[in-house]
N, C-alpha and C positions, 0 to 999 in steps of 0.2 A: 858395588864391589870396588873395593879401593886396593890400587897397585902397591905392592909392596916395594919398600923402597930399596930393593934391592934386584927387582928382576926389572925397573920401568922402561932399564936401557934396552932392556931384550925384546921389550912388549912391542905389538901391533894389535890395536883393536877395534875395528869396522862394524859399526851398527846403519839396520832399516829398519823404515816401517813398514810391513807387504800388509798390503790390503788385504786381509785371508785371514779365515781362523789360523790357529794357532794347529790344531790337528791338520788341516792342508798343509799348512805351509812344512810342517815336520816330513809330511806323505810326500811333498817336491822334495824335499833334501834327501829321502833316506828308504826312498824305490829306484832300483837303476833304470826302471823304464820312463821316470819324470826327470833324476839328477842328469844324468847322458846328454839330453836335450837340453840342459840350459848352463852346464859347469864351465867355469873359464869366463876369460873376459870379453870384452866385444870383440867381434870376428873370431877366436876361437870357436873349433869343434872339439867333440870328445870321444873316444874310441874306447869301448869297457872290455876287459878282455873276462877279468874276475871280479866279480860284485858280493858277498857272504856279511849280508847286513847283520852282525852280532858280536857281542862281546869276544874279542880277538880275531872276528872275521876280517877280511883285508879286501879291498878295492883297490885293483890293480888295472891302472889305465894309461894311456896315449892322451896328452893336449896335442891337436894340432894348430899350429898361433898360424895366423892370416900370412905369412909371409913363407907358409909352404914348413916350415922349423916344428920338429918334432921333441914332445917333452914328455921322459918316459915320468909316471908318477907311479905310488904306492901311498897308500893308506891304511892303515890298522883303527879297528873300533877299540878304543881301551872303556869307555863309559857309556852306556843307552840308559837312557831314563824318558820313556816316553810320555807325553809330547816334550818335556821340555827340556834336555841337555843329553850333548852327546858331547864324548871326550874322544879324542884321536891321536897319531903321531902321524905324521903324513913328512915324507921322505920324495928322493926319486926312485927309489929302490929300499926294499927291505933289509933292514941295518945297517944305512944308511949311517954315515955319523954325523951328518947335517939336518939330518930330520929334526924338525921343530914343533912341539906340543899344541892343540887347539882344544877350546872348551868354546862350542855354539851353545846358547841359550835362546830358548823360544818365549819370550813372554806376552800372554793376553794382553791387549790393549783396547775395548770399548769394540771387540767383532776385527781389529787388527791383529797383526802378530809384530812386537819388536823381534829384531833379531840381529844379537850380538855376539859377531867371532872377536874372539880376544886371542892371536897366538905370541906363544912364548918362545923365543929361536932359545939355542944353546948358550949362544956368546952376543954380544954386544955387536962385532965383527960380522956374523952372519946377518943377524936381520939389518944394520945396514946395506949391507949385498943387495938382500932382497929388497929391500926399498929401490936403493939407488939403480942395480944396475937392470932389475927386473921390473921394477914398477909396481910393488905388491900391495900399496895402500889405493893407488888408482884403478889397479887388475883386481884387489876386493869389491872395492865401490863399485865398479862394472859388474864383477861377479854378482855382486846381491841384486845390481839393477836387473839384471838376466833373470834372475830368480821372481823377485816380484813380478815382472813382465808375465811368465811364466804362469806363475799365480792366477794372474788375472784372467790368463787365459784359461785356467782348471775352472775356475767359480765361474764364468761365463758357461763353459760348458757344461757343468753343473745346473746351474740356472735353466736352460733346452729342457734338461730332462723332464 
C-alpha cells in the first residue's frame, strides 16, 4: 500500500512479525480478556472500563504509564473484517477533535502473522506531538512487542492442551 502524497506528513505506520496464526493473533487484539493484558507500551497497565467489539462499538479505557500518570483513552470500531483488518478512530475521549484514524492489517506469513498499524492524525501538527512529545512510533514498537510476547504465550498454552 503506498502513501499518498498528500497525507505522508500525517502518517505513522508500525509493522511485526508475531509468531501466531493469523486468527490468534486477531483473537489477542480484539477479545478484552487478551487486549487488557498486553495494550500500551512497556510498563504500562490497562484498565477497561467499556469493551463492545463491533462495528461502532467503543472501548473505553484508562493507560496507566509506569510513572503512576493516568491516560483516559476511547476507541470506536469503524471497520471489522475478520481475521484481517480492523479500522478505528481512537481519541482520549469521544469527539475528540484530535482523535486520529488507524487501519490494522493481519497478514499470513508461512504459520506467522505480519501486522501493520498505519495511523493517519488530522494535521501534520498533531502526529508530530505524538511522535515527539509522547513517543508514539517507540510506544508502537513496544506495543506490538507486548502483543507478540503475548502470542507466544497463547500458542504455548495451546500446545499443553
Amino acid at each position: 500500500m503506498t502513501t499518498e502524497q498528500g497525507t505522508a506528513d500525517r502518517e505513522i505506520v508500525i509493522s511485526r512479525l508475531v509468531n501466531g496464526p493469523r486468527e490468534l493473533v486477531f483473537k489477542a487484539f480484539t477479545e478484552v480478556r487478551h487486549v487488557s493484558r498486553w495494550w500500551g507500551p512497556d510498563g504500562f497497565t490497562t484498565t477497561t472500563r467499556t469493551f463492545d467489539f463491533r462495528e461502532g462499538g467503543e472501548w473505553v479505557f484508562t493507560m496507566h504509564g509506569p510513572d503512576g500518570t493516568d491516560y483516559p483513552e476511547w476507541i470506536t470500531w469503524r471497520e471489522i473484517a475478520p481475521p484481517e483488518r480492523i479500522g478505528l478512530v481512537h481519541g482520549a475521549f469521544r469527539d475528540d477533535p484530535d482523535a486520529f484514524e488507524q487501519v490494522i492489517t493481519f497478514t499470513e506469513r508461512d504459520g506467522a502473522t505480519e501486522l501493520e498499524m498505519r495511523t493517519l492524525f488530522p494535521t501534520k501538527r498533531l502526529r508530530d506531538v505524538a511522535v515527539e512529545r509522547y513517543g508514539a512510533v517507540e510506544g508502537g514498537r513496544q506495543t506490538l512487542g507486548r502483543l507478540a510476547e503475548y502470542v507466544t504465550g497463547m500458542t504455548e498454552k495451546e500446545g499443553e492442551n
